[in-house]
C-alpha positions in Angstrom: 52.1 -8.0 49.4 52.5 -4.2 49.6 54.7 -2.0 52.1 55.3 1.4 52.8 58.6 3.0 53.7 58.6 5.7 56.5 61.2 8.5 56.4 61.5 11.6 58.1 61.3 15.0 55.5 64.8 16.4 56.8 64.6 19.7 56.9 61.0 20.6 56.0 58.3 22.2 59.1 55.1 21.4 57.5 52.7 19.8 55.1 52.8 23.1 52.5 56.7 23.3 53.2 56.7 19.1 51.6 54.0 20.5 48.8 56.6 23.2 48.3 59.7 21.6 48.3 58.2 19.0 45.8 56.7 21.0 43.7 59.6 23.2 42.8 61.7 19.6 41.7 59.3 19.9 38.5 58.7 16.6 36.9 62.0 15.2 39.2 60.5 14.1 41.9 62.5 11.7 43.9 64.9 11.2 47.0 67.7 9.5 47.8 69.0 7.0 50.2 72.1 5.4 50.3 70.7 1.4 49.6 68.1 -0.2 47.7 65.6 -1.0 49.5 65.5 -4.8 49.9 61.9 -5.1 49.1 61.6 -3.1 46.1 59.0 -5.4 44.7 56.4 -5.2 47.6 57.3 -1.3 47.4 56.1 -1.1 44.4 52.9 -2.8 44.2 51.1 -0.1 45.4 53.6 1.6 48.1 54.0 4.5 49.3 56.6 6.8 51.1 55.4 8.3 54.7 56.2 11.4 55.8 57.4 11.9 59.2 57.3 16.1 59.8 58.0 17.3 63.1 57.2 14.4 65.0 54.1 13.2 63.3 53.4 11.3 60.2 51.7 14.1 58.1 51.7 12.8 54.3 52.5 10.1 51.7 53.7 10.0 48.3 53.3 6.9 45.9 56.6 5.2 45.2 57.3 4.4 41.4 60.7 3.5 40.7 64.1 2.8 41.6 67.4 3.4 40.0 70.8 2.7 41.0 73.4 5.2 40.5 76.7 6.4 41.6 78.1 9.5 42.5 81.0 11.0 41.0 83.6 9.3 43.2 82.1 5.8 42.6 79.7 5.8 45.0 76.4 3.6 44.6 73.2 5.5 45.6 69.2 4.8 45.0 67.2 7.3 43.9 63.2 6.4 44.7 60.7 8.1 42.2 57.5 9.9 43.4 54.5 10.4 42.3 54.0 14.5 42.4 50.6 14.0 44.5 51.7 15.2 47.8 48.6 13.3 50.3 47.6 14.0 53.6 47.0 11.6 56.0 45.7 11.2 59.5 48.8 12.8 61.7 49.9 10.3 64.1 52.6 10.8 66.2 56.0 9.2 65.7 59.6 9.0 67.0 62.6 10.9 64.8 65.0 8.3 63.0 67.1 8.1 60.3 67.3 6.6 57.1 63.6 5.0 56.1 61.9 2.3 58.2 59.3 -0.6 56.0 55.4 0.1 57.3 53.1 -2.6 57.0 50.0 -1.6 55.3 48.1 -2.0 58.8 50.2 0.1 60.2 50.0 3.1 58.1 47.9 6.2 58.6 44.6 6.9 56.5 44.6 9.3 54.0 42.8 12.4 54.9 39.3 13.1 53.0 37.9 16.7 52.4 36.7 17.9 55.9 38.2 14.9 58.2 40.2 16.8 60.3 37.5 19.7 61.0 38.8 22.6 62.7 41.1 20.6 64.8 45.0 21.2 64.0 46.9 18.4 62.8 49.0 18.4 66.2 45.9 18.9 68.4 44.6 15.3 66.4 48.2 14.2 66.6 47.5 14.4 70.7 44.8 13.2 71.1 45.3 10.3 68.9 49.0 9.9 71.6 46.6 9.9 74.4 44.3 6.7 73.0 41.3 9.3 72.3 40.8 9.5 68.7 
């Protein structure tokens, strides 16, 4: 069964900030977090990583490897691989945490088509989505 991991874009303000940021790693496109995720298999049937930016889940990339590594001093580390297609998805509104959270399929945003989100700003959908209207 596939999951998703959620994790906040530290650092980046919006969607073309993300596009930017990944964009200029080249063909390097990964993170890192400090643990394999336990459910590396369901992650990568499929899985993606959500972007939480600014309050609101704006974007996924596809997950499509791990590696474990370790830092200089010994350390153990993951790096996650990404696919470079930076995707935009329906912004919903979520809390800040740290680290990554798993996201049941379910409970994942749709991706955005051509023309979905109209003229509306993502955090004018983002609100009214909050308030149960959209």
């Amino acid at each position: 069964m596939t999951v998703h991991l959620l994790r906040p874009a530290v650092g980046v303000t919006d969607l073309d900030h993300l596009r930017q940021v990944m964009k200029s790693r080249g063909d390097e496109r990964s993170i890192h977090t400090r643990n394999i995720p336990k459910r590396a298999d369901e992650l990568l049937d499929g899985g993606s990583v959500y972007w939480i930016i600014s309050r609101k889940i704006l974007a996924r990339q596809r997950l499509t490897g791990f590696e474990r590594l370790e830092d200089e001093a010994g350390k153990a580390y993951c790096r996650l691989y990404l696919d470079g297609e930076v995707v935009a998805v329906q912004p919903w509104p979520r809390r800040p945490h740290q680290g990554w959270r798993y996201l049941k399929p379910e409970d994942a945003p749709p991706d955005l088509r051509e023309g979905d989100s109209g003229d509306m700003p993502p955090e004018m959908i983002a609100e009214l989505r909050e308030l149960g209207l959209l």
